[in-house]
N, CA, C, O and CB atoms as a CASP TS submission, in Angstrom:
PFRMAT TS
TARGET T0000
AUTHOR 0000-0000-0000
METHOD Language model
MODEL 1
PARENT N/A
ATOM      1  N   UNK     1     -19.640  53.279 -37.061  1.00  0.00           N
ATOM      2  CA  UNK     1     -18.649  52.974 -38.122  1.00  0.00           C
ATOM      3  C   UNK     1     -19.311  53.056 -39.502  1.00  0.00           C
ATOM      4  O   UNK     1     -20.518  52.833 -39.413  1.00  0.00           O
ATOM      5  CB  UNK     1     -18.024  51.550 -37.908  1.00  0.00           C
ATOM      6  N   UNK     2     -18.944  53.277 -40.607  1.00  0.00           N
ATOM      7  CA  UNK     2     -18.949  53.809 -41.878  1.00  0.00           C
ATOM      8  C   UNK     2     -18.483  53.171 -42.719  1.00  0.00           C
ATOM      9  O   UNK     2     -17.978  53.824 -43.631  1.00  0.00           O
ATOM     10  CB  UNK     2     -18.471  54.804 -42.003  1.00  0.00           C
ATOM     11  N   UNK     3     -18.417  51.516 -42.836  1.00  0.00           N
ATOM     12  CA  UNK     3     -17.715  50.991 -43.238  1.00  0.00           C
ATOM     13  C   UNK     3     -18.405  49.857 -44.280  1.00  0.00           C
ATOM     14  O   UNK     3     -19.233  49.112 -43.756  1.00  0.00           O
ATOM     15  CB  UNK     3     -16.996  50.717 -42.227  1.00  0.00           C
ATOM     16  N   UNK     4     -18.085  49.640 -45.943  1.00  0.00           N
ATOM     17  CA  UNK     4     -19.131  49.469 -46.715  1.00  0.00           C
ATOM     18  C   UNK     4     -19.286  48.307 -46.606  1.00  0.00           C
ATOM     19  O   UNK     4     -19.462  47.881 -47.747  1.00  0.00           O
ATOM     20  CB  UNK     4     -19.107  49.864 -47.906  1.00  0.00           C
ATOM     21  N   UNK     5     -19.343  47.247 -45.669  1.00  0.00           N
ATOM     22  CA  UNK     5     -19.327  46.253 -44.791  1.00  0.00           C
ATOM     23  C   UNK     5     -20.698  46.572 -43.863  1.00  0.00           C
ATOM     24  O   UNK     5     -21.719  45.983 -44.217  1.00  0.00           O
ATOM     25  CB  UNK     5     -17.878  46.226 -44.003  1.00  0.00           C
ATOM     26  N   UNK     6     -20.759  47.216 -43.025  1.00  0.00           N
ATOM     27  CA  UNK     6     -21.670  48.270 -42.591  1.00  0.00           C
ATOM     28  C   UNK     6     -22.881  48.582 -42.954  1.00  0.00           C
ATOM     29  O   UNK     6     -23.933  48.433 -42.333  1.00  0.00           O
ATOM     30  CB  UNK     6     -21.231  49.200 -42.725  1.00  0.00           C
ATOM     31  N   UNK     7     -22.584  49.260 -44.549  1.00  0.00           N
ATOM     32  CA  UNK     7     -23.612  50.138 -45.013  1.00  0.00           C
ATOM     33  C   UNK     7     -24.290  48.908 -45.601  1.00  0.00           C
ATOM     34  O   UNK     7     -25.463  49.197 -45.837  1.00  0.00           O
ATOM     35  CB  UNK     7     -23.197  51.470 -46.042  1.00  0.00           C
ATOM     36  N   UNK     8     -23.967  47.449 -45.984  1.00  0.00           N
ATOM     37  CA  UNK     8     -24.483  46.710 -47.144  1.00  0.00           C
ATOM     38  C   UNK     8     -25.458  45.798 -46.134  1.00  0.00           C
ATOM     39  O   UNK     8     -26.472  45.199 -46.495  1.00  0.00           O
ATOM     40  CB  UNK     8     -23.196  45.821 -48.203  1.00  0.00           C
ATOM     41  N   UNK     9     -24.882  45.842 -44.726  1.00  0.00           N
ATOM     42  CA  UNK     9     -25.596  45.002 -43.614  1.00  0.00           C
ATOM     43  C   UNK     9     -27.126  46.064 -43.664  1.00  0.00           C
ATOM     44  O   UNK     9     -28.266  45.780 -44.031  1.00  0.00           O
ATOM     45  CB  UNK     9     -24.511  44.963 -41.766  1.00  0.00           C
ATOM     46  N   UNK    10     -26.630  47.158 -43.208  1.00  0.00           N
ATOM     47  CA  UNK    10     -27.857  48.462 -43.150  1.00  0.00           C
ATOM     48  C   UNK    10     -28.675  48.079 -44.461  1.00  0.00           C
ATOM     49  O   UNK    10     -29.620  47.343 -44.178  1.00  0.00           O
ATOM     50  CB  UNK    10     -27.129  50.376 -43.304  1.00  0.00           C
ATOM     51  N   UNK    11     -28.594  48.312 -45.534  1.00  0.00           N
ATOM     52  CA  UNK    11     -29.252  48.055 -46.492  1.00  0.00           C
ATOM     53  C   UNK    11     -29.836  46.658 -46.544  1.00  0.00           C
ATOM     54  O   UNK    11     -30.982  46.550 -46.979  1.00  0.00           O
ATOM     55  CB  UNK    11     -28.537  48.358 -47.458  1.00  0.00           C
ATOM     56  N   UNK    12     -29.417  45.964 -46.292  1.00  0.00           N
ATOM     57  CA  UNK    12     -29.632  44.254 -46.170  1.00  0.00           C
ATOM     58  C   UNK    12     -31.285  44.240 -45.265  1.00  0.00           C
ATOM     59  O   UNK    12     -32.393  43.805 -45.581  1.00  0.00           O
ATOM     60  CB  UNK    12     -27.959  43.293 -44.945  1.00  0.00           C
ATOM     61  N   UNK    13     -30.714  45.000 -43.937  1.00  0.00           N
ATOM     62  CA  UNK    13     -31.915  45.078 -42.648  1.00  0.00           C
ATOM     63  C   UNK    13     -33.195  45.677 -43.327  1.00  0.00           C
ATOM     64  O   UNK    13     -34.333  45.209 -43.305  1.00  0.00           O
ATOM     65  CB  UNK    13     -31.424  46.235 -41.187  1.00  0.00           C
ATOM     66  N   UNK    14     -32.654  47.056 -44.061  1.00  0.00           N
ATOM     67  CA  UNK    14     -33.660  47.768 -44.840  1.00  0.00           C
ATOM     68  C   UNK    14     -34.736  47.167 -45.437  1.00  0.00           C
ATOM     69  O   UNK    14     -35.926  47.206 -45.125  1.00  0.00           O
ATOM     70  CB  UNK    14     -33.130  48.359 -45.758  1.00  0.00           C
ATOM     71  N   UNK    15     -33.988  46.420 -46.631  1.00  0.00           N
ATOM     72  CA  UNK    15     -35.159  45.871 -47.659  1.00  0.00           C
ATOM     73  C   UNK    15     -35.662  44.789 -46.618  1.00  0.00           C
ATOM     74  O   UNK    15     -36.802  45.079 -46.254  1.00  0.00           O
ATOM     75  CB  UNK    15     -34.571  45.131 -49.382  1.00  0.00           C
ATOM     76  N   UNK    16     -35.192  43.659 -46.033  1.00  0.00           N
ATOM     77  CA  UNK    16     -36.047  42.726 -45.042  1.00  0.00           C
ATOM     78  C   UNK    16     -37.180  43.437 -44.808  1.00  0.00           C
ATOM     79  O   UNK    16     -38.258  43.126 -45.315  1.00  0.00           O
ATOM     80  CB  UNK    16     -35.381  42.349 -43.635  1.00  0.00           C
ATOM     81  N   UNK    17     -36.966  44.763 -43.773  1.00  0.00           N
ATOM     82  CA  UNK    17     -38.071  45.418 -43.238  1.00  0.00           C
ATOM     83  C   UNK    17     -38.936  45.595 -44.243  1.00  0.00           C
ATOM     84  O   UNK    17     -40.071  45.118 -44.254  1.00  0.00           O
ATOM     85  CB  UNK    17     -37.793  46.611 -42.607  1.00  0.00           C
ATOM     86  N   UNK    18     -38.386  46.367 -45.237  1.00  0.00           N
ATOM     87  CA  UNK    18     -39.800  46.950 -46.476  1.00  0.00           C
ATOM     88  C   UNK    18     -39.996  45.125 -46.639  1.00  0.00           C
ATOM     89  O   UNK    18     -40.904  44.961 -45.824  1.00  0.00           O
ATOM     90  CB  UNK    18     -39.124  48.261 -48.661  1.00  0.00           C
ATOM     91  N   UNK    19     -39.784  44.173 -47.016  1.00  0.00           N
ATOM     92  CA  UNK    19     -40.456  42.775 -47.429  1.00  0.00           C
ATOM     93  C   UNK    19     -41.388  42.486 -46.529  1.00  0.00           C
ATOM     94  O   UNK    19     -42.446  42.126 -47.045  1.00  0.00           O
ATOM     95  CB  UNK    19     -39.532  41.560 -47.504  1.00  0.00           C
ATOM     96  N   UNK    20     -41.376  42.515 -45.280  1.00  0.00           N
ATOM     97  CA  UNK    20     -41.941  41.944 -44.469  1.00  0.00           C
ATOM     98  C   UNK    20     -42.866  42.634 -43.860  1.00  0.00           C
ATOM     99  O   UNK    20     -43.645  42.048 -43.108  1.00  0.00           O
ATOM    100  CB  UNK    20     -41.234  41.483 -43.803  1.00  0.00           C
ATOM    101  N   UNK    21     -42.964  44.117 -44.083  1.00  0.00           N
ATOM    102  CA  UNK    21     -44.112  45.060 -44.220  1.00  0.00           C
ATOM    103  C   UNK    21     -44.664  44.515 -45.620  1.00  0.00           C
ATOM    104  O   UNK    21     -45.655  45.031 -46.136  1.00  0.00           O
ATOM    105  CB  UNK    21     -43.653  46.783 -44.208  1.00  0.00           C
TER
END
């Protein structure tokens, strides 16, 4: 799903990862 609900969770996971690297 494609849904900018979605994309803001995806982005959310993103930066965590780059922080926590």
């Amino acid at each position: 799903m494609d849904t900018p609900t979605n994309r803001s969770i995806t982005q959310s996971q993103s930066h965590i990862d780059q922080t926590t690297l």
